[in-house]
N, C-alpha and C positions, 0 to 999 in steps of 0.2 A: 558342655557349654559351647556355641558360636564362639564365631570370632569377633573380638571387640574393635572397634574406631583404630585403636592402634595397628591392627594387621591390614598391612596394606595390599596382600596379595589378590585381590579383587582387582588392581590395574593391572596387572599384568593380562587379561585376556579380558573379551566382550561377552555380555551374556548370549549376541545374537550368535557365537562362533562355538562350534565344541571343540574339544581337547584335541578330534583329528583336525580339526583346521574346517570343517565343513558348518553351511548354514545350519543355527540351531533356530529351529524353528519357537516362538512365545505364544503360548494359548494361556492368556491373562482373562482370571474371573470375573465378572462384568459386576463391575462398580456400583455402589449405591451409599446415598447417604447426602449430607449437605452440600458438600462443597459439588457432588455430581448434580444433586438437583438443579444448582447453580448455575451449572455448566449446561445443563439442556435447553434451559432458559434464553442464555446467552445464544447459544448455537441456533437455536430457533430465529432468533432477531438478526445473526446471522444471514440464517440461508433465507430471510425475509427481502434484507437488502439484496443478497445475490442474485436473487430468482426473479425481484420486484422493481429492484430500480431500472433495469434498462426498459420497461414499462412505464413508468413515472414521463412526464411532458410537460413543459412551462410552456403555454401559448404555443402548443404545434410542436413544439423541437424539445430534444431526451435535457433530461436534470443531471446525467451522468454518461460521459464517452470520453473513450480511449483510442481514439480512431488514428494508430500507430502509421496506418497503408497513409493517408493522406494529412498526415502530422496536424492533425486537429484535433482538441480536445475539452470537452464540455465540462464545467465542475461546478456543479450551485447553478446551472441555469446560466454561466457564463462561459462564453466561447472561446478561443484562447487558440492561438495560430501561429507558423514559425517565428511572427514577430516577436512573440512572447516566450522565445526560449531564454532569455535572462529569467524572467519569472520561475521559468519549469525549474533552471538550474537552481537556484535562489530556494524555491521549494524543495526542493529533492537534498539537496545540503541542508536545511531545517530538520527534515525528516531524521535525516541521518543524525542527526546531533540528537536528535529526540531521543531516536530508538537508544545509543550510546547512554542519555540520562537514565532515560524508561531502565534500561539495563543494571547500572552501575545501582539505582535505587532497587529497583524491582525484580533484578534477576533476568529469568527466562519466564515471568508469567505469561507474554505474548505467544509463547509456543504453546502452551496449555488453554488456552481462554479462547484463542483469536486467529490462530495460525489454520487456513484453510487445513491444510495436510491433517493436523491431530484432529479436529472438528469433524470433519469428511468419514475421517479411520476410525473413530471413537463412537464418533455420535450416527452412522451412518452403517458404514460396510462391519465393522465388527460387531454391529446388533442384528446382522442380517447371517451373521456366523453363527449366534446364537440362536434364531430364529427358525433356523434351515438344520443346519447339524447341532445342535443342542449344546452343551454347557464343555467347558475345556476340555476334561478327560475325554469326552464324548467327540470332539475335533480329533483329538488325539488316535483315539482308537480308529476312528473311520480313515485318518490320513494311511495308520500304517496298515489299513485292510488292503486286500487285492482288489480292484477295480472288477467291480462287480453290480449288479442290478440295483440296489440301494444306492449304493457309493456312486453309480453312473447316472442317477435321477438325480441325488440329489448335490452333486458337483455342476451338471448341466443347470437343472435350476436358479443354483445360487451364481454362474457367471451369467448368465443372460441376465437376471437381474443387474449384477456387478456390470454391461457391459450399456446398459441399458440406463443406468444410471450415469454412467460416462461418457455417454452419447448427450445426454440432457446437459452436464455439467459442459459440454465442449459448448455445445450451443447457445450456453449460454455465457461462456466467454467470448464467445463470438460475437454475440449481441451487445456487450462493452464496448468491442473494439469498431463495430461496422455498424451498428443499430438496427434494430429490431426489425425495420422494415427493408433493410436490406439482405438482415438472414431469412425473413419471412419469403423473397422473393428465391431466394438460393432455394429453400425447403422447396417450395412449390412447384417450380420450375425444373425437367427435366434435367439430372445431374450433368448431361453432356453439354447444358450449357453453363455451368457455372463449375466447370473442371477444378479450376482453384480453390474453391471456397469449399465444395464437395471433400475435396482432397486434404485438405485444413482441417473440416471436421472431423473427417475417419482416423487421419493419424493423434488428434487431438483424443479421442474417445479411444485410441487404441491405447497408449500412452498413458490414460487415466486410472484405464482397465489394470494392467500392468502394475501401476504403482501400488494401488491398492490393494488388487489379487495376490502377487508376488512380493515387490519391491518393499511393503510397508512402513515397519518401524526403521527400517538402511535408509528412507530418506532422510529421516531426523537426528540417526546416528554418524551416518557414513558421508553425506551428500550436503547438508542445509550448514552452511557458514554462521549460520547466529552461534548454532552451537559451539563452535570457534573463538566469535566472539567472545563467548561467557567468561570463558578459561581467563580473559586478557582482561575484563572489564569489570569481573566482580572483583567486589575486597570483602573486607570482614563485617561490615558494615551493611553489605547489601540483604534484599529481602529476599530468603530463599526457601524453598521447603528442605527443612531440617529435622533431625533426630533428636531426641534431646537425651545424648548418652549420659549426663552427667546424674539426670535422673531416671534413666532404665539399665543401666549398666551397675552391676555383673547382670549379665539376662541368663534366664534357667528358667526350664519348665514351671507351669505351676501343678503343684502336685495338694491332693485334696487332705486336707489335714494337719499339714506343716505348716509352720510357722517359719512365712516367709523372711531371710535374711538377705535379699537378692533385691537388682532393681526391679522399677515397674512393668519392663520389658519380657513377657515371657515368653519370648520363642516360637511365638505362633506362627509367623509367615507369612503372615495375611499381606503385610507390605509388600512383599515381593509375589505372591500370588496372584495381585491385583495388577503388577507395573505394566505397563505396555510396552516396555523396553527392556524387561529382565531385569532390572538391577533391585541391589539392597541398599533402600536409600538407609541404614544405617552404618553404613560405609560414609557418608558423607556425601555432600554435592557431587556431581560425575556427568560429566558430559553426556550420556545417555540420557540424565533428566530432561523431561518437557515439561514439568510442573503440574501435572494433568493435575493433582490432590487425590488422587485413587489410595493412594497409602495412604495419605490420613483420614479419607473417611473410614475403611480399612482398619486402623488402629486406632482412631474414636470409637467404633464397636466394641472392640475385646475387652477399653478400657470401659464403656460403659457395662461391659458383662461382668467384669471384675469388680466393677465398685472402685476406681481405678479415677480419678479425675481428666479430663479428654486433653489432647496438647500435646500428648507421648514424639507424635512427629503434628510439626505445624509449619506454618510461615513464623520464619523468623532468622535472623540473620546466627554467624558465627560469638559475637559480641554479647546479642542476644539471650544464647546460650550457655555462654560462658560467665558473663557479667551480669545480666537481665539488664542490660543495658540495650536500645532500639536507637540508635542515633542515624537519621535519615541523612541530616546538614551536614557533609564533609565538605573537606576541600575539593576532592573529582565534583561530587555531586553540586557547589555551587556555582564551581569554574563553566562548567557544561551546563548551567539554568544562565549563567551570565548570558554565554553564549548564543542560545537559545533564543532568549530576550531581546537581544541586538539582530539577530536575525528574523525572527517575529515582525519585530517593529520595525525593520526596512523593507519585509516583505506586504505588511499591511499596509506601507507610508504607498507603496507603489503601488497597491490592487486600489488602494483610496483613489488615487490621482491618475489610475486609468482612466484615457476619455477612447470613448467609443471609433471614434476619427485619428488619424494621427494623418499631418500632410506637413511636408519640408518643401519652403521655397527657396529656390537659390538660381541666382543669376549665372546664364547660361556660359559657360565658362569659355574665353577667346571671343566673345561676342561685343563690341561698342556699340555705342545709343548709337539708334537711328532716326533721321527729322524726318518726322510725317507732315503732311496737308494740315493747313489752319496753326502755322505757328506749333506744332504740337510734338514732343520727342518723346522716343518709345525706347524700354527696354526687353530683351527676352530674357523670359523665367523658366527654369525646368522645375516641375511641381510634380513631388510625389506624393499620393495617398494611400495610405491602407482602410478600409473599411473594416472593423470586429464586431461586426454586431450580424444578424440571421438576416437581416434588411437591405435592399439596396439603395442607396444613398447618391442625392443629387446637390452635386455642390455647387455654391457660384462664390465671388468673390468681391469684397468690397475695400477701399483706400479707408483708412480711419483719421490718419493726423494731417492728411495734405487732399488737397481735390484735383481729382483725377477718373480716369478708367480703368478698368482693367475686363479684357478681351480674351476669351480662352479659344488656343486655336483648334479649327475641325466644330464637331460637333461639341453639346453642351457634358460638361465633364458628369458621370452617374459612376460612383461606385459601388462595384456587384460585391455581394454579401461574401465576406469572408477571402476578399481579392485585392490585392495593391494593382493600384494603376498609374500609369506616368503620364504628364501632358505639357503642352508647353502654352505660355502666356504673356502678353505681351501689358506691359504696364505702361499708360502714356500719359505725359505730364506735360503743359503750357509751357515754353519755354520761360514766360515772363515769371514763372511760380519755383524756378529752378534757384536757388541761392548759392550752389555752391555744386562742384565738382559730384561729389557725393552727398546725398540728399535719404535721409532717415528714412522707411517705409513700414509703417504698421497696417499689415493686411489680415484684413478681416474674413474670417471661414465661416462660410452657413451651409447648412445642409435646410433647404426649404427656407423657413423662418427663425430656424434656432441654431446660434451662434457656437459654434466648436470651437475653432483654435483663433488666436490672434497671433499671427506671425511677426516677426524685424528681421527687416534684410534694410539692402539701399538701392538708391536710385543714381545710376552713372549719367551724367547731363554736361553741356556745354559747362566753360566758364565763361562767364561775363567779361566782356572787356570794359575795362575804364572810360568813363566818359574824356573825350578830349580837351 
């Protein structure tokens, strides 16, 4: 009989390491059954978004950019520029809280479902293992052959595809970051002119090549911090894929004619046959887990073969298991939706009440009124504008509570698409319309004939002297 839940000697080393200390290589049997159908489906809509939105366009300009070289970035059709790094941060602290809930409820599903790396390795380059060198044992044998005319076909073969595919996937991270029509010009264009971006792609595609050829399942074990995270953020509560020893334990073979006294567990293998990380997920959660579900469709079979009810290993938590108890609402799990929520709705309260313009007037600092011709006293403004919108924007500027002018010096102020510009302006008022030292000013912002901002500042002016 196996070792049961109790023997913990399974932490003590990794499945990817052997006993001398060297890479043990995993040639895991290619999956089938629901929860993979599942997962092909997903991966499909997937690599739909990856491959398809930096094509996507709202009136001329991309639906998605990450354009890091010149800190702009496009999300929904909306533009978003250094002004907007409280936003980014604001977002990116959401996220983070998210992923933490997503976690403490859900585990590590996102590494199994969602995480480019397993989707790529799963759905991608380990069906091109199968398709080229054939089934495990068959990987197997051809690895430990002598490099010879089979083994040198069809090792050449499968990395020009592998590298060929990595070349695509860089380009098209590229086209996130820079847009489509900027990598279209890099492609086209003699490499010697666009040395950086040429240079970006090959080590991006070599680096892909690598991860995938060599590096594998050690990103998800060795390298990716969510898996860190798990260890610190699950509890007993959370949703994980689990064994259910309470009812496959004692496991022993099944043998034809006996009259089973044993759990429903018999020692097939098939859960570990299937993992793409080596492990025996009847050992318990383990950091090796990605949640891929390959064991349980794996051990849905055997149990359908047996007459065996399916659920041997499922989603489900420690409690679960123990209790049949699924309690989603804990304290982490509420504290972190609080959280959440308040950060949600300060993030939405501020993407609502974005306006397209943002301009600050402020009187020019050391500067006193000065008396202009026709009885008339002026002040100087220093005016700043950002423009966030694809459009270039022409402003002018109107007095709302007092009557007056207002004068912008130089040319007429135009803000360029996606540019803050500074100007100065001079605001002039009748002396006879002055009341007081300081005089209120609500100045009106247009771009063309629609009304952006309304600003309050004041007006510095004579005092009146007393009638004698």
């Amino acid at each position: 009989m196996s070792s049961t839940p109790s023997d913990s000697s399974f932490r003590d080393h990794l499945g990817i390491v052997s006993a001398e200390g060297k890479r043990q290589w995993i040639y895991p049997k290619p999956p089938s059954g629901r929860f993979h159908s599942a997962r092909i489906i997903v991966s499909w809509l997937l690599f739909a978004v990856l491959f398809g939105m930096p094509f996507v366009r709202v009136h001329g300009h991309p639906f998605m950019i990450f354009d890091i070289t010149e800190r702009k970035f496009i999300l929904f059709g909306m533009i978003f520029g250094p002004h907007d790094f409280f936003l980014l941060a604001l977002a990116m602290i959401s996220m983070i809280v998210f992923i933490f809930l997503f976690t403490v409820v859900f585990g590590r599903l996102f590494c199994g479902w969602i995480c480019p790396q397993t989707v790529f390795m799963e759905m991608v380059f380990r069906k091109i293992d199968y398709w080229i060198e054939g089934s495990p044992q068959e990987q197997r044998r051809l690895n430990e052959s002598p490099m010879r005319g089979t083994k040198i076909a069809k090792k050449t073969i499968k990395h020009l595809i592998y590298f060929a595919l990595s070349f695509l996937i860089a380009n098209t991270l590229l086209a996130w970051i820079i847009g489509t029509d900027k990598l279209f010009v890099i492609i086209t264009d003699p490499p010697s002119e666009h040395l950086t971006g040429f240079t970006a792609i090959l080590i991006f595609s070599v680096v892909f090549h690598w991860i995938f050829a060599w590096f594998r399942e050690q990103a998800c074990i060795l390298v990716c911090p969510y898996g860190r995270l798990q260890g610190v953020m699950l509890d007993r509560n959370s949703i994980v894929i689990a064994y259910d020893y309470r009812r496959g334990e004692p496991r022993g073979k099944l043998k034809r004619g006996e009259m089973r006294q044993l759990g429903d567990c018999i020692d097939c293998h098939q859960c570990v046959d299937v993992c793409p990380t080596g492990i025996d997920i009847r050992n318990g959660t383990q950091l090796e887990c990605v949640n891929c579900t390959a064991c349980i469709d794996a051990c849905d079979d055997i149990m359908e073969a047996i007459k065996k009810p399916r659920g041997l290993i499922r989603y489900d938590s420690i409690e679960g298991i123990e209790k049949g108890i699924r309690k989603l609402l804990t304290p982490r799990s509420a504290g972190y939706s609080f959280v959440l929520v308040v950060l949600a709705g300060v993030l939405t309260y501020f993407l609502a009440t974005r306006s397209d313009i943002d301009v600050t007037i402020l009187r020019t600092p050391g500067m006193f009124f000065q008396e202009q011709p026709d009885n008339n006293i002026s002040n100087l403004y220093d005016v700043k504008a950002v423009n966030k919108t694809f459009a270039d924007k022409p402003l002018s500027f109107r007095l709302k509570n007092v009557e007056g002018s207002v004068r912008v010096l130089g040319d007429s102020l135009i803000l360029k698409s996606q540019e803050a510009t500074s100007a100065k302006l001079f605001v002039l008022l009748n002396r006879d319309r002055i009341a007081s030292m300081n005089t209120p000013l609500e100045v009106e912002v247009y771009s063309g004939s629609q009304l952006t901002n309304t600003l309050r500042t004041s007006f510095l002016g004579p005092v009146k002297r007393k009638a004698e």
